[in-house]
C-alpha positions in Angstrom: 2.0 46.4 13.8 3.1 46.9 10.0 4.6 43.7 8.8 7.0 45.6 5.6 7.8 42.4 2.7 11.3 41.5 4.0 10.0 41.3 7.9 7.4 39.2 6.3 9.8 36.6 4.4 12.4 36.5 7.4 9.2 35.5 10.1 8.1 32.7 7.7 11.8 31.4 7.3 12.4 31.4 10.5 8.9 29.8 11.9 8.0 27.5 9.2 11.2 25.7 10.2 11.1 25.7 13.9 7.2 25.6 14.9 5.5 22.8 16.2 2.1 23.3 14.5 2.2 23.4 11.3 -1.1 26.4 11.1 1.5 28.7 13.1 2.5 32.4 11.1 3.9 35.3 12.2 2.1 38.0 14.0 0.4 40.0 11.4 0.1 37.5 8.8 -2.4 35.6 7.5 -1.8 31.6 7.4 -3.1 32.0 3.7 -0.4 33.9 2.8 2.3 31.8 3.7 6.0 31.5 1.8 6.9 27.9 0.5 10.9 27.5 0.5 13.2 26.0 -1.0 10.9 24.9 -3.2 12.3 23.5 -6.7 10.9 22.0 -9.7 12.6 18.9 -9.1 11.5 18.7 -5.4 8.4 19.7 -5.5 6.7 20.9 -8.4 4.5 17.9 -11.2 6.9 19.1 -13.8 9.7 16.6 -12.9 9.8 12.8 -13.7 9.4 10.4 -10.2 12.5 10.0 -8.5 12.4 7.0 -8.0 15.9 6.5 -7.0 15.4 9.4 -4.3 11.9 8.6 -2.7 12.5 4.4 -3.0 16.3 4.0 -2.4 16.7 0.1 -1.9 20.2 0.6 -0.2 19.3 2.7 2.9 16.5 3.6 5.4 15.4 7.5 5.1 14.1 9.9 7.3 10.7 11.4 7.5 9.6 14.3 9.8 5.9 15.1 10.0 4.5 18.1 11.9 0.8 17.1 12.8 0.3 19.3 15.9 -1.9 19.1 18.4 -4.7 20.8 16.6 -5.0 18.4 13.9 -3.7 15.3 16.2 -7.5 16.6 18.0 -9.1 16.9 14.7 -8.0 13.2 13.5 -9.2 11.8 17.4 -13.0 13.4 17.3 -13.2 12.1 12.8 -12.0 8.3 14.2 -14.4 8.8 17.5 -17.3 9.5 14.8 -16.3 6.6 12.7 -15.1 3.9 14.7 -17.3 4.9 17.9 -14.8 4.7 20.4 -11.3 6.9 21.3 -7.8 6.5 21.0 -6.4 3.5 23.6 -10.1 2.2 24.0 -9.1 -1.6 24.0 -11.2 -4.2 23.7 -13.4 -2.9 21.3 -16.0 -4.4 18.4 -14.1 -4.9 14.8 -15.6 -3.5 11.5 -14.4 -0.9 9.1 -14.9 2.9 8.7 -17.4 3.6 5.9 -15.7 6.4 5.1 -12.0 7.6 4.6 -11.2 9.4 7.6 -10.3 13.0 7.3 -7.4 14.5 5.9 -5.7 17.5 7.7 -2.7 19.5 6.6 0.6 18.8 8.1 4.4 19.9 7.1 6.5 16.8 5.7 10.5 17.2 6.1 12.9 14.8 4.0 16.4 15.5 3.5 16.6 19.4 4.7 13.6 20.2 2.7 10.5 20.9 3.3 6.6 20.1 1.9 4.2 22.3 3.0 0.2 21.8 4.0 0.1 18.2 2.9 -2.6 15.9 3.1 -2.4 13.5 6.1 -4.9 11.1 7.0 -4.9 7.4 8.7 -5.5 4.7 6.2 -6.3 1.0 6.6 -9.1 -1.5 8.1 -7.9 -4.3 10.4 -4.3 -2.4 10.8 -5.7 1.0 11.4 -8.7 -0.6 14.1 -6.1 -2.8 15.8 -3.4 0.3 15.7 -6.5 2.7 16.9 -8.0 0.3 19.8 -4.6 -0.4 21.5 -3.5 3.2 21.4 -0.5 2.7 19.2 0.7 6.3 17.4 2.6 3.8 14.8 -0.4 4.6 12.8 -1.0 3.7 9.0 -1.7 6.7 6.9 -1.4 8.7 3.6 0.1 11.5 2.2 -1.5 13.5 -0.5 1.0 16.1 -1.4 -1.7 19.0 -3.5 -5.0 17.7 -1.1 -4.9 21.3 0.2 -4.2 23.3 -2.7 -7.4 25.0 -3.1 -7.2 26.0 0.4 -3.3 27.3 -0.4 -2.4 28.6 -4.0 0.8 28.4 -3.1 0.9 24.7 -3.4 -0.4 24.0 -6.6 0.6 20.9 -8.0 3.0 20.1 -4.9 4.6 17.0 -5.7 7.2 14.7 -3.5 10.3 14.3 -6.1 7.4 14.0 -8.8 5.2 11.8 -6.7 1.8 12.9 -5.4 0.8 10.3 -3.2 2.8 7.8 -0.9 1.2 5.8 1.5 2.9 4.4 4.5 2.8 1.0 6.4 3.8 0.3 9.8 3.9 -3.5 9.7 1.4 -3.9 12.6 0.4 -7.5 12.2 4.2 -8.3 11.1 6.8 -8.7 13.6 9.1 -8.5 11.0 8.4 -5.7 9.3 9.8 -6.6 6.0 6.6 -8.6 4.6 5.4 -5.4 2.8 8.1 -5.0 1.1 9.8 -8.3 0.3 6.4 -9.3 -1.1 5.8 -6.4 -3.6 9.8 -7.5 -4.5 8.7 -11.4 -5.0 5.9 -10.5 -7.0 8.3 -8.5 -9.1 10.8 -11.1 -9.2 8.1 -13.5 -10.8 7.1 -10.8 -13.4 4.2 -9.3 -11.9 4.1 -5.6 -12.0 3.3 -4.4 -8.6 4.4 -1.1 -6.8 7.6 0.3 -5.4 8.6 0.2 -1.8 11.8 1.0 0.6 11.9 1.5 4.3 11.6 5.1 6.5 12.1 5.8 10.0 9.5 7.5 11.0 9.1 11.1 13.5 5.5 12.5 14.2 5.3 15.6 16.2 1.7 15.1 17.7 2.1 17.9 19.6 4.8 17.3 22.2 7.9 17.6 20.0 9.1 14.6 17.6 8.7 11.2 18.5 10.3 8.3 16.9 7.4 5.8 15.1 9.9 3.1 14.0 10.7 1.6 11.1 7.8 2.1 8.3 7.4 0.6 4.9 6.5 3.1 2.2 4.6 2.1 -0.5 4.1 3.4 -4.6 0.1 4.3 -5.0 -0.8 2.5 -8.1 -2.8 4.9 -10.0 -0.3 8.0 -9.0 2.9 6.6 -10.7 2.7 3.1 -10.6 0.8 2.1 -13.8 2.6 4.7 -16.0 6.2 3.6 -14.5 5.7 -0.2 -15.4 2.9 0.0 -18.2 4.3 2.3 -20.0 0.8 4.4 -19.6 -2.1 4.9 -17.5 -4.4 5.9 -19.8 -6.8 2.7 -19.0 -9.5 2.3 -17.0 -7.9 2.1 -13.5 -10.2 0.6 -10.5 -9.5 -0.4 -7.0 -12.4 -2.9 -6.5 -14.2 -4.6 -3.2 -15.9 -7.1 -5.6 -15.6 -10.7 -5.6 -17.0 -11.0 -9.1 -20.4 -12.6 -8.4 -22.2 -10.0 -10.1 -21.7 -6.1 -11.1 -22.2 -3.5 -8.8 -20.7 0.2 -10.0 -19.8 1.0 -5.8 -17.7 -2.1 -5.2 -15.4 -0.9 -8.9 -13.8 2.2 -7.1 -12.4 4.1 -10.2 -9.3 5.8 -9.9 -9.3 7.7 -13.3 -11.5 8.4 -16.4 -14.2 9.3 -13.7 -16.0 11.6 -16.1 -16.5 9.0 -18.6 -18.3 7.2 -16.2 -17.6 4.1 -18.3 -17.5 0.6 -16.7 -18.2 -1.1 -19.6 -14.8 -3.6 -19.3 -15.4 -4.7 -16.0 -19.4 -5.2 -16.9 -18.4 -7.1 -19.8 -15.8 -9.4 -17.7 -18.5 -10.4 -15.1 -20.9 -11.0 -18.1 -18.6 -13.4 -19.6 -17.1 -15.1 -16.6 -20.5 -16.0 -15.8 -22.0 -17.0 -19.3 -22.9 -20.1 -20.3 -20.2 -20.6 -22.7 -17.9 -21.9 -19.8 -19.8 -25.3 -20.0 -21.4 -25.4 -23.7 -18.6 -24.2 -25.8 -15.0 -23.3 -23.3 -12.8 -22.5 -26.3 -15.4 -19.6 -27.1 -15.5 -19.2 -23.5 -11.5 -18.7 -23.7 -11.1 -16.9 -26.4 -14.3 -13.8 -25.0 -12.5 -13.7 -21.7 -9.3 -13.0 -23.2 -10.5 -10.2 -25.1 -11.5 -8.4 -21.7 -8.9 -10.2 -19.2 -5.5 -11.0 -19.0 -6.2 -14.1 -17.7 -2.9 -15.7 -18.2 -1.6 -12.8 -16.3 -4.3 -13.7 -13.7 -3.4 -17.2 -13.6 0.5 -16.5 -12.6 -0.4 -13.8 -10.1 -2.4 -16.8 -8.5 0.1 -19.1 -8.9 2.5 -17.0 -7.0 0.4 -15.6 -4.8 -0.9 -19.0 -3.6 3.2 -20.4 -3.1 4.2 -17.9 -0.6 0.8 -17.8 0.8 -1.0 -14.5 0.4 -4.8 -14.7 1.9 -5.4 -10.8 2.7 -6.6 -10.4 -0.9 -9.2 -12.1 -3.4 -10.2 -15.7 -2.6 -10.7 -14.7 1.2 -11.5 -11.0 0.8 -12.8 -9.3 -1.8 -10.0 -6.3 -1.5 -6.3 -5.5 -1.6 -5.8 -5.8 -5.3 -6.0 -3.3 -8.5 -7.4 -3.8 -12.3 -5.9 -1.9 -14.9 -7.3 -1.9 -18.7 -3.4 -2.3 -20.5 -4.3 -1.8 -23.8 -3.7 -4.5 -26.1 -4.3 -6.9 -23.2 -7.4 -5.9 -21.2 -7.9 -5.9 -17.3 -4.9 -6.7 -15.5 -4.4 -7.4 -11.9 -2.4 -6.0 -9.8 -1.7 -6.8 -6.0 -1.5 -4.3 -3.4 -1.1 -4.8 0.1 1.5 -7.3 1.1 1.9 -7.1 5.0 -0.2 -10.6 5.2 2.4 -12.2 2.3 4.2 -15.4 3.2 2.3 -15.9 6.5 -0.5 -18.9 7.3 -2.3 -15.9 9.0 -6.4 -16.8 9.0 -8.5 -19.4 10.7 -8.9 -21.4 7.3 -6.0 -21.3 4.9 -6.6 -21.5 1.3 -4.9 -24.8 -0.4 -2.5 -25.6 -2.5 -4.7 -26.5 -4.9 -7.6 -24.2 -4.7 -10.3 -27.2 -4.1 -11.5 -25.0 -1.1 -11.9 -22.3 -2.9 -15.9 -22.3 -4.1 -18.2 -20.2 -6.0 -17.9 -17.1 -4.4 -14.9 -16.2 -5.9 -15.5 -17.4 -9.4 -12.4 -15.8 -10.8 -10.6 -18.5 -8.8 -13.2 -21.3 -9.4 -14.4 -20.8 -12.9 -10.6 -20.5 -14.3 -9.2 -23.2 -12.0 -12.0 -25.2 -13.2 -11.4 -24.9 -16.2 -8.6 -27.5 -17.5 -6.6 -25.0 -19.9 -6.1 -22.4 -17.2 -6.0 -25.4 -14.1 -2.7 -26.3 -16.4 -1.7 -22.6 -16.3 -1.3 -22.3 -13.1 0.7 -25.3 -12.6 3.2 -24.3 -15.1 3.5 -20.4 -13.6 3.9 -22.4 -10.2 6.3 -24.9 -11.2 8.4 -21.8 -12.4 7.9 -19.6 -9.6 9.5 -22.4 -8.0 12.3 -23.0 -10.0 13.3 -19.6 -10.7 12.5 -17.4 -7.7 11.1 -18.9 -4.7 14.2 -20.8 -3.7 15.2 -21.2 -0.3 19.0 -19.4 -1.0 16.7 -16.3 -3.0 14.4 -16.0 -0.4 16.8 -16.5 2.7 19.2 -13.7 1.3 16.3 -11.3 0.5 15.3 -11.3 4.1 19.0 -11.2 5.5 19.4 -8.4 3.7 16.3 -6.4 4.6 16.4 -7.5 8.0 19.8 -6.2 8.5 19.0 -2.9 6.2 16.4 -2.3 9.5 17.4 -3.7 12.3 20.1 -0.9 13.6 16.3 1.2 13.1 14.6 -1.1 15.1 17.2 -2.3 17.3 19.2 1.0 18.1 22.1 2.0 18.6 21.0 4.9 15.9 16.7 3.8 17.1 15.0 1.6 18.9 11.1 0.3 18.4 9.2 1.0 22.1 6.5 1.3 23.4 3.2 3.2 22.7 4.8 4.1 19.2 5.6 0.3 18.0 3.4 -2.7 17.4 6.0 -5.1 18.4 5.3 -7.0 21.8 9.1 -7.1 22.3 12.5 -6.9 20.0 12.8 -10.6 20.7 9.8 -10.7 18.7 11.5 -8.9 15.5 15.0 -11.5 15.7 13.0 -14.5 15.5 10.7 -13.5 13.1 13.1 -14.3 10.4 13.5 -17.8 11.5 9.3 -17.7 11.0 9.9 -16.2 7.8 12.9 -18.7 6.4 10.8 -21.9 8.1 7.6 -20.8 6.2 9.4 -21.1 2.6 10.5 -24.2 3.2 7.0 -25.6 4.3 5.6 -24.4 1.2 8.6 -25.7 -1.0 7.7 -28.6 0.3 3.7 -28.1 0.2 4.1 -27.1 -3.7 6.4 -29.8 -4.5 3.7 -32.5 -3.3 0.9 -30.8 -5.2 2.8 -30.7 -8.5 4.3 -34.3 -8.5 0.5 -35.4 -8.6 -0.9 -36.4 -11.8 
């Protein structure tokens, strides 16, 4: 069969939009040679600015179609079997975390009429992915990478999403909620801490049975895609996403997300060297005054400051992940947090204190500093702020009302409901009273803070 130019184009328009794999061409063709449409520089190309008012509208809940098809739905089930050990809907099964990223397959992302073409897909997460995995719920975490495949497919070099290249997306599987992600990256913002964007999508999967609703997901900014050079100004620093808890340097726990070919860790080297010298005792003001060359430390002390009021315990002081360090020049290594979905919950079988006294050793960021009179008065003074100027019980009760009622209609109905196999929650009773949870947990630690700072 000859396949002339224009019978060519007019298959591909037709199929690309009404296939249920996304690997599917017309007779003849080659899936190489595929036609992108509608593509625009605006929508999809890297030579347009992030949209951010597109891609992380605060006023509404978008929609995001994803064809995975049953090809690659199989090719994601036998790359978890090999790294988790078990299948999808195996219950009951042993913790721990893949060693590896599981695999990325291509997939066709639709958003407002438009389409993005052979995207990277793969699940993401540890305890959310294993818990979504064992109990057989498609609400999965995952990523999308919009050029993964572009060596594979020409055609979609430089692919972007409204100038964004990576988006990862949260399903609130430990939050009945599902506003935690979101409402903490806002509080941190509130305070002054830079952290990255997110807004709410319903979420359709086509697994290979047609679409199926996956509820309400939280999508997140990647901080070293667009992050960094949207609220820094530039991202031409040292970037790292570490699994350190800063008792000693070891180059595979300080994940570098740029400058790779430098190869140059020098910063963070010199930050563990200091925070562990023996200047901390004999001489602190020297002690000070190093670190701060290297650190942001005051920066560190309000993160921990906030972090600590609204309760955060997913992240440093309990695990040695969820947050980001970026060299700002001028200032040094900043932190950034990342990963809110345990924010403002006592989640954990031994809560951190008020006051940090728990807090040992092992995590001598928290220890050394808090030790430390200078920065021990920090802390108190970013808390004592937070507190007056953010985390109120009217700010915080009207920033859940109004994400709660941004959602619920999406979680709810009429327009969607949250059920079954393709929603973590145990019942919709569960998402109602989870802002009571949420508005009783602020108070508590209004009134946990308060206590701590009217010591002497």
């Amino acid at each position: 069969m000859r396949i002339t130019p224009v019978t060519y184009f007019l298959w591909m328009t037709a199929l690309i939009f009404s296939c249920s794999d996304p690997l599917i061409v017309p007779p003849g063709a080659t899936d190489e040679n595929f036609i992108p449409v509608d593509w625009t520089d605006r929508t999809h190309s890297n030579k347009a600015e992030p949209d951010y008012e597109t891609v992380f509208a605060q006023n509404q809940v978008s929609t995001l179609e994803i064809e995975l098809g049953s090809t690659n739905w199989k090719s994601i089930q036998s790359d978890m079997k090999s790294l988790f050990g078990y299948d999808f809907g195996i219950g009951n099964q042993p913790g721990g975390f893949p060693v590896t990223d599981p695999v990325y397959v291509p997939v066709s992302v639709k958003f407002n009429g438009k389409e993005w073409y052979k995207v990277g897909f793969r699940l993401k997460g540890n305890s959310t992915l294993g818990t979504s995995w064992r109990n057989g719920i498609y609400k999965l975490p995952f990523r999308l990478n919009f050029d993964r495949f572009e060596d594979q497919y020409p055609q979609i070099n430089n692919q972007r999403f409204f100038g964004f290249k990576e988006l990862s997306m949260s399903p609130g599987a430990i939050d009945p909620s599902l506003i935690r992600e979101k409402v903490g990256a806002d509080i941190f913002r509130m305070a002054g801490i830079p952290s990255a964007r997110t807004t709410y999508y319903k979420v359709y999967i086509n697994f290979g049975d047609g679409l199926q609703y996956c509820g309400v997901y939280t999508m997140v900014e990647v901080v070293d895609d667009t992050m960094i050079k949207d609220q820094f100004g530039n991202d031409s620093g040292n970037i790292y996403k570490p699994e350190s808890n800063f008792t000693g340097f070891v180059m595979t726990k300080f994940e570098k997300k740029n400058n790779k070919a430098a190869a140059d860790y020098s910063d963070v080297v010199r930050l563990i060297n200091i925070l562990h010298s023996d200047l901390r005792l004999d001489n602190p003001v020297q002690w000070r005054a190093e670190l701060e060359e290297v650190f942001d430390a005051d920066h560190f002390m309000k993160w921990l400051a906030v972090n600590t009021t609204m309760q955060n315990w997913d992240t440093y002081g309990r695990m040695p992940h969820n947050y980001y360090l970026y060299n700002t020049p001028g200032k040094g290594l900043t932190w950034i947090p990342w990963d809110n979905n345990e924010s403002l919950s006592n989640r954990g079988s031994s809560p951190v204190t008020i006051g940090l006294e728990t807090v040992d050793n092992s995590w001598p960021l928290i220890r050394y500093l808090m030790d430390d009179p200078v920065y021990a008065a920090r802390y108190r003074i970013h808390m004592q702020a937070f507190l007056a100027d953010v985390f109120t019980e009217s700010k915080m009760n009207a920033l859940f009302e109004s994400n709660y009622n941004l959602i619920a209609p999406y979680v709810l109905g009429p327009q969607a409901t949250e059920r079954n196999k393709y929603s973590h929650l145990l019942n919709l009773e569960a998402f109602i009273q989870a802002q009571t949870t949420l508005k009783q947990h602020v108070i508590n630690r209004i009134q946990t803070v308060n206590s701590y700072l009217q010591k002497d």
